[in-house]
Phi, psi and omega in degrees: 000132167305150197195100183258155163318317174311330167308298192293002168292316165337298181280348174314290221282320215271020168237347203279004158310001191245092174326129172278165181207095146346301221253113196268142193239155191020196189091191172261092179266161200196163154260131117254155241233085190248155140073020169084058161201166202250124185239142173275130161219154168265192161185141155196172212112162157213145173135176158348141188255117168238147190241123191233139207246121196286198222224144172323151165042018163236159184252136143029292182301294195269007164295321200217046170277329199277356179220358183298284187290338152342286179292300173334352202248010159209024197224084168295104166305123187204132181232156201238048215334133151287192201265128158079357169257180162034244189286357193257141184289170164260232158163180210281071161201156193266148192264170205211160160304304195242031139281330184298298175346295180300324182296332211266336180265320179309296172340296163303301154336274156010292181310286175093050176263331155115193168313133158222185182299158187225112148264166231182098150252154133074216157345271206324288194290011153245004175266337160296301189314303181304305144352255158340330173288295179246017151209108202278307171315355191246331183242138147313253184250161196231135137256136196227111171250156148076054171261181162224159187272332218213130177262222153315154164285162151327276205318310185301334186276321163324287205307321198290307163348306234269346210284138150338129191294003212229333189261347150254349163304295190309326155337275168313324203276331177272313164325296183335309204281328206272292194311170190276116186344305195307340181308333192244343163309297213271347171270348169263338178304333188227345155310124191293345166285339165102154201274007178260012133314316208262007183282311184326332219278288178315312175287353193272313200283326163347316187282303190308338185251347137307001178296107185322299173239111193301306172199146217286171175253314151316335181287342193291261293233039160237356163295054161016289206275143089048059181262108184274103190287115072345113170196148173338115188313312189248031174327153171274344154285167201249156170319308162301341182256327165277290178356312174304290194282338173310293172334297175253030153293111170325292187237095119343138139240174176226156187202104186259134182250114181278214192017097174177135169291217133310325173311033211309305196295329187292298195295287241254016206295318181299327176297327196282327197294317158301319182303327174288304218286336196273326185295304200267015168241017176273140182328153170253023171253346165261116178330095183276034179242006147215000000 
């Protein structure tokens, strides 16, 4: 699927109704030293462990305020910075899904948790799909809001290559200016690189979301686990493309949240939040496909 940037401003816009919270509030925070890079994490809670993976160019804290203390009160709750957001620095590499993935099963190792639930927006739930994909012993269950199989075509990311440096600043620069303050607010508040970071930080997901093949689609029926697909009635993916990954998921549910954007967790949270909480405390000896 052709795909251009003005979609994901889409999904920008469909958070900034939404205050942000910078200031991570009680728990536990840790660093760890995985894949040669320093990753931030939180944990708080007690119970079953689910670990939930933000949205491009946000973090842990202001991704999933609407959902921390929810799960907290029966789940240790554990969140992660990817390389270069929120608390973790960045450093002399371009991101990729599934390196952040591979950072995300180190982590999890790290943890000493056994397998856990995966929640996923946007970034985050396609870096859980690959995460399941290839380390299955790590993962329960899956939940996925906003994912896509596909960025640009190949031709267009070819062409996007070859364009003059002054012509792609000017690109980013546009990406930049259209998201919502709070994005570089709440990323100079807590980043260790400091908020003159963050253009670096925007030309880099810039790339990352121009990534041609998110996860191969023959690759979904190599996915095990229990995966709850979530999405907006006016997600900027389209319906027909989660549909596409529901399909060839072995085991699956599907969930259209309505009225909603990209935002699922943010418009919709008492709904969404049940709806996970009711996927991921049903037994695991029992069949969720009846």
């Amino acid at each position: 699927m052709y795909r251009v940037i003005p979609a994901f401003l889409i999904a920008f816009i469909a958070l900034t109704c939404f205050p942000a919270h910078a200031e991570s509030k009680g728990g536990t925070h840790e660093y760890y030293f995985v894949n040669g890079v320093k990753l931030y994490t939180e944990s708080l809670g007690h119970g079953t462990p689910v670990l939930f993976l933000h949205g491009g160019l946000m973090f842990f804290d202001n991704a999933y305020a609407k959902q921390r203390d929810y799960f907290a009160t029966h789940h240790l709750i554990i969140g992660i910075d990817q390389r270069g957001h929120g608390h973790s620095p960045d450093g002399p590499w371009q991101l990729s899904y599934q390196l952040m993935a591979d950072d995300t099963a180190a982590v999890i190792q790290e943890l000493k948790v056994g397998a856990v639930d995966v929640v996923g927006h946007s970034d985050g739930a396609n870096i859980a799909l690959l995460l399941a994909r290839d380390h299955p012993e790590l993962v329960r269950r899956v939940v996925i809001s906003g994912a896509n199989l596909r960025g640009w075509s190949p031709e267009v990311l070819e062409a996007r290559k070859r364009l003059p440096p002054a012509q792609v600043e000017e690109k980013v620069q546009r990406l930049a200016a259209s998201l919502p303050p709070f994005f570089h607010i709440d990323y100079g508040a807590v980043s260790p690189d400091g908020p003159d970071h963050w253009m670096a930080m925007v030309t880099k997901c810039y790339w990352l979301w121009g990534q041609s093949i998110v996860i191969d689609p023959g690759d979904l029926k190599k996915i095990q686990s229990w995966v709850l697909v979530v999405v907006g009635d006016h997600d900027f993916t389209s319906i027909e493309e989660t549909t596409e990954i529901f399909r060839g998921l072995p085991h699956g549910q599907f969930f259209v949240v309505p009225g909603a954007g990209h935002g699922t967790f943010q418009t919709r949270p008492e709904l969404v939040n049940l709806a996970i909480s009711e996927f991921l405390d049903q037994p695991d000896n029992k069949d969720l496909g009846h």
